[in-house]
N, CA, C and O atoms as CSV, one atom per row, in Angstrom:
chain,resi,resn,atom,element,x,y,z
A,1,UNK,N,N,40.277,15.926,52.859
A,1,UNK,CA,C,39.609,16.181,51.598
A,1,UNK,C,C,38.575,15.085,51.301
A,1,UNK,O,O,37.410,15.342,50.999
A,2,UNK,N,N,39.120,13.744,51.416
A,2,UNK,CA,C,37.927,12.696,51.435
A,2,UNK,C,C,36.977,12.674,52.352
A,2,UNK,O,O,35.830,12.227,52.380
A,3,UNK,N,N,37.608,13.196,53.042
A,3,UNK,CA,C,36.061,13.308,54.446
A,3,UNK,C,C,35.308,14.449,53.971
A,3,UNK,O,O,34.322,14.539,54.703
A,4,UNK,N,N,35.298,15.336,53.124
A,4,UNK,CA,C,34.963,16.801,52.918
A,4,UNK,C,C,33.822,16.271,51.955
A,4,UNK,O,O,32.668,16.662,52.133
A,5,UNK,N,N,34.181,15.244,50.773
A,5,UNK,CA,C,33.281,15.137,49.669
A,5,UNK,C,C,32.536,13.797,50.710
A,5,UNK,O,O,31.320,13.607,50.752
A,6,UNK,N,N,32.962,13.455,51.034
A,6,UNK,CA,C,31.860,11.819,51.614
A,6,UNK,C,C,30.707,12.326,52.768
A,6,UNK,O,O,29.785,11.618,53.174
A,7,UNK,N,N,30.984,13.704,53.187
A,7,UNK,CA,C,30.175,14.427,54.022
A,7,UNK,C,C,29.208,15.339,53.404
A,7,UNK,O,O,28.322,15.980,53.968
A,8,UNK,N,N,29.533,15.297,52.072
A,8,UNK,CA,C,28.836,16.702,51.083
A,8,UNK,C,C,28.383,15.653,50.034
A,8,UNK,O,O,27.724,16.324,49.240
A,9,UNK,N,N,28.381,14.696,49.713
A,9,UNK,CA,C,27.303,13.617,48.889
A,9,UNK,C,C,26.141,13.567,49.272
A,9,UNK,O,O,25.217,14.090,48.648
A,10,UNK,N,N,25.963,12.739,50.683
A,10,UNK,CA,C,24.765,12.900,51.416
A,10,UNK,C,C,24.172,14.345,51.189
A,10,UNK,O,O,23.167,14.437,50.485
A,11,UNK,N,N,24.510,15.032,51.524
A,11,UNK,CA,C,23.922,16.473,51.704
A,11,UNK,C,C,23.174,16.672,49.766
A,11,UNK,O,O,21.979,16.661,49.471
A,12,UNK,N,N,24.012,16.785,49.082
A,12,UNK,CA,C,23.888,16.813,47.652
A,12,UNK,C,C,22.895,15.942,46.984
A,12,UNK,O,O,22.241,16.179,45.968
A,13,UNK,N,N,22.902,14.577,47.967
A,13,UNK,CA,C,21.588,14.085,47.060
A,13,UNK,C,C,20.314,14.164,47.658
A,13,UNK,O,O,19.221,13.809,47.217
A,14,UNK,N,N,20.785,14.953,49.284
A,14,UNK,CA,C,19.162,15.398,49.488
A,14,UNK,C,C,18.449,16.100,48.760
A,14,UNK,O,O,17.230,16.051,48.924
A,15,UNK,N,N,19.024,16.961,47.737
A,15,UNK,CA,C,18.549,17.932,47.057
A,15,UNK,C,C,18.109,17.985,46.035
A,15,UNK,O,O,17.593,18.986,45.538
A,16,UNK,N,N,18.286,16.420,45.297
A,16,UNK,CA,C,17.531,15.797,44.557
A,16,UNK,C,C,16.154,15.389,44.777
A,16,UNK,O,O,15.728,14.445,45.443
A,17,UNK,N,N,15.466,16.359,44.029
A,17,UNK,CA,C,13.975,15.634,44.157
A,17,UNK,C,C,13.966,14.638,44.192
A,17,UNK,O,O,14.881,14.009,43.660
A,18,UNK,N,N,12.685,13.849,44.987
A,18,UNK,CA,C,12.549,12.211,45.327
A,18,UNK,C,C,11.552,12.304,44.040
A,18,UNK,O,O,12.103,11.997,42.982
A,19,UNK,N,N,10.831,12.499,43.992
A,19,UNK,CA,C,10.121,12.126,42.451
A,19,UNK,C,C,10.640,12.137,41.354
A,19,UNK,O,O,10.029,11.610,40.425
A,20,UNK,N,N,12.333,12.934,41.059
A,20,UNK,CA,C,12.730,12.332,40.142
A,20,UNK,C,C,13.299,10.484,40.329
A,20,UNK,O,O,13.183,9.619,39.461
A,21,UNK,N,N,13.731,10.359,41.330
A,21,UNK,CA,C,14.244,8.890,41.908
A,21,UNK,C,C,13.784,8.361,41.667
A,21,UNK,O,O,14.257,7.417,41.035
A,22,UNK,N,N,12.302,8.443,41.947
A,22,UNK,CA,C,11.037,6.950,41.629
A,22,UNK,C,C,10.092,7.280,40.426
A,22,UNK,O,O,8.926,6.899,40.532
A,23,UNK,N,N,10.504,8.007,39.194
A,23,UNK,CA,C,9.818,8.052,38.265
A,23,UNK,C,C,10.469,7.107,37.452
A,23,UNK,O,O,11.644,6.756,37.558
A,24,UNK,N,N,9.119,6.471,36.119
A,24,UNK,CA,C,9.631,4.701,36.260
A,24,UNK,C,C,9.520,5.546,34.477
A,24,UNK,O,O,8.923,6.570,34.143
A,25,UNK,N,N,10.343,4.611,33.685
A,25,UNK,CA,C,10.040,5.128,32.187
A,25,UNK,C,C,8.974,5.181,31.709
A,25,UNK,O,O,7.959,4.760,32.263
A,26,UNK,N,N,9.022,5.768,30.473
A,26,UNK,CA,C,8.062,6.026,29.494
A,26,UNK,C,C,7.188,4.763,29.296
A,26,UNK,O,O,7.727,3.850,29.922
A,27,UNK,N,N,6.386,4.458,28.858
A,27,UNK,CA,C,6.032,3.378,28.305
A,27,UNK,C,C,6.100,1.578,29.549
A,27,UNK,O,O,5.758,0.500,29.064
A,28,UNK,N,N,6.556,1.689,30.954
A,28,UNK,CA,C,6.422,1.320,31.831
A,28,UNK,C,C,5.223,1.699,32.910
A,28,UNK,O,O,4.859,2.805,33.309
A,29,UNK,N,N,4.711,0.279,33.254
A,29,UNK,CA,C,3.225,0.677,33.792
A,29,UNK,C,C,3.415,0.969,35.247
A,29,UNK,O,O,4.298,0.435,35.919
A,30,UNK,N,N,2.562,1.827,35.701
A,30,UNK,CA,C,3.028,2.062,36.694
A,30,UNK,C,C,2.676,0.537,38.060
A,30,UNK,O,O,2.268,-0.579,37.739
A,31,UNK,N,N,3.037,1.062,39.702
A,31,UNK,CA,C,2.914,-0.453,40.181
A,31,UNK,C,C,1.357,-0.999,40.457
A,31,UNK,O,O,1.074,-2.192,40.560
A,32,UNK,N,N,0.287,0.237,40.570
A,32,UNK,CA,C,-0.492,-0.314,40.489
A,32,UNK,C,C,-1.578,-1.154,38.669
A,32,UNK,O,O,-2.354,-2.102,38.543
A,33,UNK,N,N,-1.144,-0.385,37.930
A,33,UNK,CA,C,-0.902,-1.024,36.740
A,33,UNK,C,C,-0.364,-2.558,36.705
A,33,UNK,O,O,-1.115,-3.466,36.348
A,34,UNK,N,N,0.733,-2.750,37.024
A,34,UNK,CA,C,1.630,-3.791,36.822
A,34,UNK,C,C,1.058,-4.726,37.618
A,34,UNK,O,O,1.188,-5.885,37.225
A,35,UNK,N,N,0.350,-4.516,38.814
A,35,UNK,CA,C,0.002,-5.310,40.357
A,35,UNK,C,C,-1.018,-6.246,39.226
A,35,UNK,O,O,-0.884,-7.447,38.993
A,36,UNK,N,N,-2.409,-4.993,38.411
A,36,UNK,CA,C,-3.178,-5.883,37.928
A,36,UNK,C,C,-2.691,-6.653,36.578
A,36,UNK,O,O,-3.432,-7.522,36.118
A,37,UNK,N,N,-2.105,-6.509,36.273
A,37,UNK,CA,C,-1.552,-7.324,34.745
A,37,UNK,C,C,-1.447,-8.232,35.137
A,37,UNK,O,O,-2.143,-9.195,34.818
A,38,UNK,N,N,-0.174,-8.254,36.298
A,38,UNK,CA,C,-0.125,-9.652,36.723
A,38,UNK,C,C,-0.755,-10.613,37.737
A,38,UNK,O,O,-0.250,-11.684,38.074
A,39,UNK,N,N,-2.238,-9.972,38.311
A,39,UNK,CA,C,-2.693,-10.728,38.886
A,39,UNK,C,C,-3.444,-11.207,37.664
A,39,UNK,O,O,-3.419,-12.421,37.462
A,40,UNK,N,N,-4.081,-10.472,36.852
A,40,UNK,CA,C,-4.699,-11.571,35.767
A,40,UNK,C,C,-3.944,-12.525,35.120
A,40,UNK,O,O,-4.244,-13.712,34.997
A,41,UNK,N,N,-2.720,-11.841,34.612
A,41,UNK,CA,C,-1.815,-13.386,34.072
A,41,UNK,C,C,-1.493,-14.315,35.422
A,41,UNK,O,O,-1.393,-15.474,35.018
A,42,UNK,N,N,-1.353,-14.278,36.423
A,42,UNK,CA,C,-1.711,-15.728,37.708
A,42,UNK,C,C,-3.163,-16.282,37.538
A,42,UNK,O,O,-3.299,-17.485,37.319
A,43,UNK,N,N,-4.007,-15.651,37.608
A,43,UNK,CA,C,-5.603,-16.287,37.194
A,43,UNK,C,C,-5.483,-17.135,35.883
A,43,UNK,O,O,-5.700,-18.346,35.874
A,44,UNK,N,N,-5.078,-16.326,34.644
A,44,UNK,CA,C,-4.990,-17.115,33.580
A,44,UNK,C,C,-4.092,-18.278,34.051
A,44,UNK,O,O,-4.606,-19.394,34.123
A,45,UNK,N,N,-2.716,-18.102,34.398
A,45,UNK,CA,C,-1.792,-19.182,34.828
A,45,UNK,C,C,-2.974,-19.955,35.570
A,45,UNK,O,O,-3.214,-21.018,34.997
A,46,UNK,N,N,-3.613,-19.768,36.450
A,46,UNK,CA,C,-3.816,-20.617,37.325
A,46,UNK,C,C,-5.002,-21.886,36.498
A,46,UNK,O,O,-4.887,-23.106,36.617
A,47,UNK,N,N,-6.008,-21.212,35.743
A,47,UNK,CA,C,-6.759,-21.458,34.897
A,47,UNK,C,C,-6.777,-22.302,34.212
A,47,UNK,O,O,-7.709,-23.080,34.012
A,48,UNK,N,N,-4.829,-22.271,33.320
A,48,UNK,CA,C,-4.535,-23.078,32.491
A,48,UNK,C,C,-4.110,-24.405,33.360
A,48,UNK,O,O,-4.360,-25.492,32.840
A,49,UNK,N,N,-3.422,-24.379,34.776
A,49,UNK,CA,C,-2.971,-25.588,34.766
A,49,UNK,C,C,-4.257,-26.167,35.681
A,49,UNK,O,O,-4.171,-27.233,36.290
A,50,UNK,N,N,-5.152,-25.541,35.695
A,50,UNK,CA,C,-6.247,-26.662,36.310
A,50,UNK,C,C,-7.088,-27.230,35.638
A,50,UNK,O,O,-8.092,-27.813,36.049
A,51,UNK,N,N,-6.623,-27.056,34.246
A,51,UNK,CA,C,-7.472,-27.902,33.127
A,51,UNK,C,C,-8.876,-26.602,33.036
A,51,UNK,O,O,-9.676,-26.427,32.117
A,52,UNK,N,N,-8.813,-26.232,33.696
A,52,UNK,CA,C,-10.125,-24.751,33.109
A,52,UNK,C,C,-10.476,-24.156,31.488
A,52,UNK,O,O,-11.512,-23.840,30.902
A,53,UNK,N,N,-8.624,-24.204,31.035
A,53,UNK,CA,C,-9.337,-23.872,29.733
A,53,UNK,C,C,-8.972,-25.059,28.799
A,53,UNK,O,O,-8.276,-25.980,29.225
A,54,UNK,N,N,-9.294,-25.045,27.924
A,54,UNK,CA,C,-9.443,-25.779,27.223
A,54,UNK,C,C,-8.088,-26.622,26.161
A,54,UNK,O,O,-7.351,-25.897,25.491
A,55,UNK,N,N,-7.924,-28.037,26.136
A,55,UNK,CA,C,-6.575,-28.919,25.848
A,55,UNK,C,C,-6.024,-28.255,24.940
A,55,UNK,O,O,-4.797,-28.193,25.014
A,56,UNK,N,N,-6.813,-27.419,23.597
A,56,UNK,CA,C,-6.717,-26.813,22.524
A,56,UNK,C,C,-5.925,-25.633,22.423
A,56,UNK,O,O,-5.371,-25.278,21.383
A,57,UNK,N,N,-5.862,-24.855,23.822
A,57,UNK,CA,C,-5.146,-23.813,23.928
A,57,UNK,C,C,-3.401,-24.175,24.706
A,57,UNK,O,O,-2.400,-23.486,24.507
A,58,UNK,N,N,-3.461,-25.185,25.415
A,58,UNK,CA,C,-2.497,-25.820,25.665
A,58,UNK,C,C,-0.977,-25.216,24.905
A,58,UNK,O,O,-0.877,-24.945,23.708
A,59,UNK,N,N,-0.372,-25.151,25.466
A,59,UNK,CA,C,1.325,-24.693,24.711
A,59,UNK,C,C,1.142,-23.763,23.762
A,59,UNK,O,O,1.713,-23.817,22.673
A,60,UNK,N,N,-0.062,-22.391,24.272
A,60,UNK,CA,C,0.157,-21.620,23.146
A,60,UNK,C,C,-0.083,-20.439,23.872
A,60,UNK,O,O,-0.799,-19.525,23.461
A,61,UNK,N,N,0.873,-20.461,25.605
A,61,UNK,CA,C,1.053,-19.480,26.459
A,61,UNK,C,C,0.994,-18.029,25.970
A,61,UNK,O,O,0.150,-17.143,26.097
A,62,UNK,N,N,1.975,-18.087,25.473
A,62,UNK,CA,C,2.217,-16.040,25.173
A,62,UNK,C,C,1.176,-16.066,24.277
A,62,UNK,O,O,0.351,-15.331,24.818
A,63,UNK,N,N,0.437,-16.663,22.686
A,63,UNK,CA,C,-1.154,-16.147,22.503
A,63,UNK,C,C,-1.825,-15.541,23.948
A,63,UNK,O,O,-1.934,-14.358,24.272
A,64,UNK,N,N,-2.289,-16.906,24.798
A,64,UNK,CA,C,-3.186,-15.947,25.434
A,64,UNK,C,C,-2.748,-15.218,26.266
A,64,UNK,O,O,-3.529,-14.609,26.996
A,65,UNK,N,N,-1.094,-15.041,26.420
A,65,UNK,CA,C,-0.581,-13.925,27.688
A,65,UNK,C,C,-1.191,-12.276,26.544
A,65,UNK,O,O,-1.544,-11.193,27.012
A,66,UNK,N,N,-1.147,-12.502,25.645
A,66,UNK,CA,C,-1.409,-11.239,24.741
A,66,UNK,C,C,-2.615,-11.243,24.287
A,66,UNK,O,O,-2.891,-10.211,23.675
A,67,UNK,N,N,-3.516,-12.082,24.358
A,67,UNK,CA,C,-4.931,-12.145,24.442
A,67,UNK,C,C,-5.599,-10.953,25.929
A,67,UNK,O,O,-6.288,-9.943,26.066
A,68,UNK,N,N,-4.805,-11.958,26.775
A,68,UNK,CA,C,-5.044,-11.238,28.007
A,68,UNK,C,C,-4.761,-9.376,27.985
A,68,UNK,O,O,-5.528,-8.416,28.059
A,69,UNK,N,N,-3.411,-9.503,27.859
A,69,UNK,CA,C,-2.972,-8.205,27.810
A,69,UNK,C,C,-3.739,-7.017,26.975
A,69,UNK,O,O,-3.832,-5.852,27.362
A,70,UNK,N,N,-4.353,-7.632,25.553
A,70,UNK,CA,C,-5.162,-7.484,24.643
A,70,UNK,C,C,-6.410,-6.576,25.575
A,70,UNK,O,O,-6.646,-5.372,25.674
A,71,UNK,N,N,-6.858,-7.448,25.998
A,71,UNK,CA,C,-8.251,-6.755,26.971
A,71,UNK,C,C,-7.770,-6.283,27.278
A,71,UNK,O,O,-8.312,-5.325,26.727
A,72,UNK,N,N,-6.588,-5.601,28.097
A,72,UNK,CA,C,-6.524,-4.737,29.125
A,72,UNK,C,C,-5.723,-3.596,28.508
A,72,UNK,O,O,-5.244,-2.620,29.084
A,73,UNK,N,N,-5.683,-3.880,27.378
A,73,UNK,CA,C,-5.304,-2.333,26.805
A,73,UNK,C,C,-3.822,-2.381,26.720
A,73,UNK,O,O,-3.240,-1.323,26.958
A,74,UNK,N,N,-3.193,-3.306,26.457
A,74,UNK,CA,C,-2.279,-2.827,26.638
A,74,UNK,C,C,-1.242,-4.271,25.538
A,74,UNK,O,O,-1.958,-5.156,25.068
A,75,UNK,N,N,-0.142,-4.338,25.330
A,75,UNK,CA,C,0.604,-5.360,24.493
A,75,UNK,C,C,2.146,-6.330,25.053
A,75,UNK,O,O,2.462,-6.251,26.240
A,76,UNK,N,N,2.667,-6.860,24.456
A,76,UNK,CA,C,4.133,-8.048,25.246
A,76,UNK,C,C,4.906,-7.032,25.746
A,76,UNK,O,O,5.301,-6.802,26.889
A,77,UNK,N,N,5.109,-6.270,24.348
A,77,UNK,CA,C,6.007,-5.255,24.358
A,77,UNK,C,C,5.958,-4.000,25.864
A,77,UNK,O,O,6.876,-3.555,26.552
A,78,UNK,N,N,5.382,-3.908,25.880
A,78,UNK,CA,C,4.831,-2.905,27.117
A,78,UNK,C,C,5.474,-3.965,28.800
A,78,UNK,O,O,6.111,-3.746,29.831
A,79,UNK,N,N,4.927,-4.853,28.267
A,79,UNK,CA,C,4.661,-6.111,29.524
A,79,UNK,C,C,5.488,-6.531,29.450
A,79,UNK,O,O,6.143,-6.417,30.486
A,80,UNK,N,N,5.966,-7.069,28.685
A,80,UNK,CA,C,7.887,-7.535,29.001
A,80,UNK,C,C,9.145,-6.188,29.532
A,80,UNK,O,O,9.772,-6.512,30.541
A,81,UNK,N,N,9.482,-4.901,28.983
A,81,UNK,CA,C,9.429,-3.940,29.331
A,81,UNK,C,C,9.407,-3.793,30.714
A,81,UNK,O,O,10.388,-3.897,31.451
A,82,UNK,N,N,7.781,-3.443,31.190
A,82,UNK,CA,C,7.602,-3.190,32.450
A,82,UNK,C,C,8.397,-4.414,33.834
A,82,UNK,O,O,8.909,-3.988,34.870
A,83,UNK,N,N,8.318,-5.564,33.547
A,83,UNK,CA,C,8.356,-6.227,33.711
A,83,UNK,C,C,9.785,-6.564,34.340
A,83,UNK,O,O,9.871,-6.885,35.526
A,84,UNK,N,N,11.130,-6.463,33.342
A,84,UNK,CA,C,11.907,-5.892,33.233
A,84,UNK,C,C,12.599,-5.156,33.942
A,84,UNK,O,O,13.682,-5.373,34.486
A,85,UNK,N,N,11.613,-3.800,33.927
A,85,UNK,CA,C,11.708,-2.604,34.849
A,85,UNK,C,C,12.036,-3.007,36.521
A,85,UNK,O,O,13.019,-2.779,37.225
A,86,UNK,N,N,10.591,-3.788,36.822
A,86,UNK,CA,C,10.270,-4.388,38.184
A,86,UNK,C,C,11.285,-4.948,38.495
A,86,UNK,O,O,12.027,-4.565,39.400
A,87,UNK,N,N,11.522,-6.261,37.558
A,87,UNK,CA,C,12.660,-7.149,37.957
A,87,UNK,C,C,14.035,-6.803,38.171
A,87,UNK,O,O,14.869,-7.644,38.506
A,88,UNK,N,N,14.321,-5.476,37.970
A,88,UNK,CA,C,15.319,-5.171,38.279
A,88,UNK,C,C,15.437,-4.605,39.501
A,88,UNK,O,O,16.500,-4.135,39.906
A,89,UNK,N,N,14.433,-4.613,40.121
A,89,UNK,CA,C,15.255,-3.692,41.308
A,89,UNK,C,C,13.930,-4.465,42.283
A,89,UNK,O,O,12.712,-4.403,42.116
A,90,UNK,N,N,14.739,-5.186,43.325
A,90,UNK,CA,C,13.837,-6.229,44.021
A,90,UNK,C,C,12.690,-5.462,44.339
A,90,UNK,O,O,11.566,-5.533,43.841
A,91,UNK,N,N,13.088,-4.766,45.175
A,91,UNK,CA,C,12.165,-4.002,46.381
A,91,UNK,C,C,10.468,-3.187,45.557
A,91,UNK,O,O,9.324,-3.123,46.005
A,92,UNK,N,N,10.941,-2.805,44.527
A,92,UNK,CA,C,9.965,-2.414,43.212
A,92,UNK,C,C,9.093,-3.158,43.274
A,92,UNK,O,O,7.991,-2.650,43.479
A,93,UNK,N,N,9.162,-4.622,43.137
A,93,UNK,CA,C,8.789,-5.558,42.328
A,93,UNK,C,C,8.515,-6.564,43.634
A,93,UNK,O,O,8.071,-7.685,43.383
A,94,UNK,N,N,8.748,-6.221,44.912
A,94,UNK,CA,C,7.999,-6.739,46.192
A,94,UNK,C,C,7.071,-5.827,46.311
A,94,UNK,O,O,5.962,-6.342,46.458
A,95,UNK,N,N,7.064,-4.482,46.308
A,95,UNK,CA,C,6.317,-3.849,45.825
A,95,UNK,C,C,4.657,-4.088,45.475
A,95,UNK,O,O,3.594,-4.129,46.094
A,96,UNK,N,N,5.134,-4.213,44.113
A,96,UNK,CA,C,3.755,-4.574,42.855
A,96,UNK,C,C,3.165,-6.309,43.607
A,96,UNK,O,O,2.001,-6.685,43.475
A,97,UNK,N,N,4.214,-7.123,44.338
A,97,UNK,CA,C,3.518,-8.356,44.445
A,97,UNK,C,C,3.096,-7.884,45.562
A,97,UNK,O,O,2.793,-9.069,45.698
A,98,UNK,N,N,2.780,-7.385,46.462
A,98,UNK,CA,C,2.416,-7.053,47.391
A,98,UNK,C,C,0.589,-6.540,47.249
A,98,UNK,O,O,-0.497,-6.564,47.828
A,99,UNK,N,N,1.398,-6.042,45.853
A,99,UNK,CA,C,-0.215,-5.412,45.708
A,99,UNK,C,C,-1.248,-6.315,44.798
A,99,UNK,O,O,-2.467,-6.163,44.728
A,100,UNK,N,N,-0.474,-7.256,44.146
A,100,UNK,CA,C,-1.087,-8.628,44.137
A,100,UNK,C,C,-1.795,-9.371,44.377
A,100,UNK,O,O,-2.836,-9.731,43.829
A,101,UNK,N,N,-1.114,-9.782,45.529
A,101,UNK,CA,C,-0.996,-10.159,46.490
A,101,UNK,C,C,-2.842,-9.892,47.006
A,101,UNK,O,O,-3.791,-10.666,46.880
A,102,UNK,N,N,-2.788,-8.466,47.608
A,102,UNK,CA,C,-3.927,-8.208,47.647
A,102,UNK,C,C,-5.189,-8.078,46.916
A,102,UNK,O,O,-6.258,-8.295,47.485
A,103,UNK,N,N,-5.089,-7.571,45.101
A,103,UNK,CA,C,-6.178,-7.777,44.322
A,103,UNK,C,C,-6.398,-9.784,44.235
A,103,UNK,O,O,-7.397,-10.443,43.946
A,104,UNK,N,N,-5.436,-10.086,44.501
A,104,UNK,CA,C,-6.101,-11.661,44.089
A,104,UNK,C,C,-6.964,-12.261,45.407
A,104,UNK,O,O,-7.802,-13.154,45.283
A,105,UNK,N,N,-6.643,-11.665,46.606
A,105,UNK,CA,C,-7.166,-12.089,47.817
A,105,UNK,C,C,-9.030,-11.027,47.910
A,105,UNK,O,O,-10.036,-11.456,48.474
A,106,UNK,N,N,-8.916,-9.759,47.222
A,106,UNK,CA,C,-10.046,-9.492,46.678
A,106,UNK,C,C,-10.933,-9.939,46.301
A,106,UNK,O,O,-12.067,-9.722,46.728
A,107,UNK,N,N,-10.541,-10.893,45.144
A,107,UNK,CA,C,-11.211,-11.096,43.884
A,107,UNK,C,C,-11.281,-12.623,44.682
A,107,UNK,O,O,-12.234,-13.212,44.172
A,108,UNK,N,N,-10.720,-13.390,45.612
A,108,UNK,CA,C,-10.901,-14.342,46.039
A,108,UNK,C,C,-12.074,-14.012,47.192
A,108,UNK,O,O,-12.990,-14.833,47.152
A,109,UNK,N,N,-12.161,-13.403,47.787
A,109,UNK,CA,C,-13.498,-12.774,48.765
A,109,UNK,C,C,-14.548,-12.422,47.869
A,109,UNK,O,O,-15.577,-12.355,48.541
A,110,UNK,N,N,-14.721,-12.233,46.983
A,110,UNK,CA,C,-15.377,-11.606,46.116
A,110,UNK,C,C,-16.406,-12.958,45.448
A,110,UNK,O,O,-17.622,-13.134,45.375
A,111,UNK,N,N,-15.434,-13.591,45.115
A,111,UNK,CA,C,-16.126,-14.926,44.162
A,111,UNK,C,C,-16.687,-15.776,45.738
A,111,UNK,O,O,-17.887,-16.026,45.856
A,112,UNK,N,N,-15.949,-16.061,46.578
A,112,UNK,CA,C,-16.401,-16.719,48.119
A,112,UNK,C,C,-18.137,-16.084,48.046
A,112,UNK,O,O,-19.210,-16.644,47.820
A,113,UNK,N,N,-17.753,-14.662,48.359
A,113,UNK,CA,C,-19.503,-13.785,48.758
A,113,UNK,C,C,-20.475,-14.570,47.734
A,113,UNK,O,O,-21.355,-15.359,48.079
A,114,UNK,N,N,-20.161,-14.217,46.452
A,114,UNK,CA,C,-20.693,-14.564,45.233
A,114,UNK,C,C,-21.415,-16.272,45.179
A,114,UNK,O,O,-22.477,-16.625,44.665
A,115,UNK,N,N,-20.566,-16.949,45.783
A,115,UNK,CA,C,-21.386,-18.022,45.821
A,115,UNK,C,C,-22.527,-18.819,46.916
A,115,UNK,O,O,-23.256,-19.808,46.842
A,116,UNK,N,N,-22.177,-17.654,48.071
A,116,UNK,CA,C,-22.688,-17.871,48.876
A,116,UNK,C,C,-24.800,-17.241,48.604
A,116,UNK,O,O,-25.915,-17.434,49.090
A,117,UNK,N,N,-24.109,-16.466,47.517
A,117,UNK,CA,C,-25.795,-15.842,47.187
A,117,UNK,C,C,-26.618,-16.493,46.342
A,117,UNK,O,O,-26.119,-16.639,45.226
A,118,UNK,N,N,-28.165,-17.125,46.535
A,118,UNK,CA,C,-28.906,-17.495,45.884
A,118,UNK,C,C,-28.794,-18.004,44.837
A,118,UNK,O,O,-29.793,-18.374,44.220
């Protein structure tokens, strides 16, 4: 009988749509969403500790994490949330850095070209 149901699980959750599996909540951004949020909050991070912006803004992180977020349409609430989401389940959230990963290596080729011109 235990061999009967441990042989008919497998089978049973093939039959579960995979798009219900990897649909992420309401109000959670999706990974390419999430990839850019947080490559801009690493730029900002990076920004702040190289003395880039200014002493004045100093220890008043989450302002400009929601400044940031601000431009991009979007709020903490959303971004902590999503965030959340990712962090819970590793592979998700290797995922989104992955894709990171790559917009920051972009935007790092990008500014390289950029200075190389006139």
């Amino acid at each position: 009988m235990v061999l009967c149901i441990a042989c008919t699980l497998p089978a049973l959750e093939s039959c579960v749509d995979s798009d219900s599996r990897n649909k992420i909540d309401p109000g959670v951004y999706d990974k390419e969403t999430m990839a850019h949020v947080l490559a801009e909050m690493h730029l900002v991070e990076a920004a702040y500790r190289s003395g880039a912006i200014e002493p004045e803004v100093q220890g008043k992180g989450r302002q400009v994490q929601q400044k940031v977020l601000e431009r991009l349409g979007s709020d903490t609430l959303q971004f902590d949330e999503s965030f959340a989401y990712y962090s819970a389940n590793s592979k998700k959230l290797e995922e989104v850095y992955d894709l990171v990963n790559i917009e920051l290596t972009k935007k790092k080729l990008d500014a390289l070209e950029n200075q190389k011109k006139p």
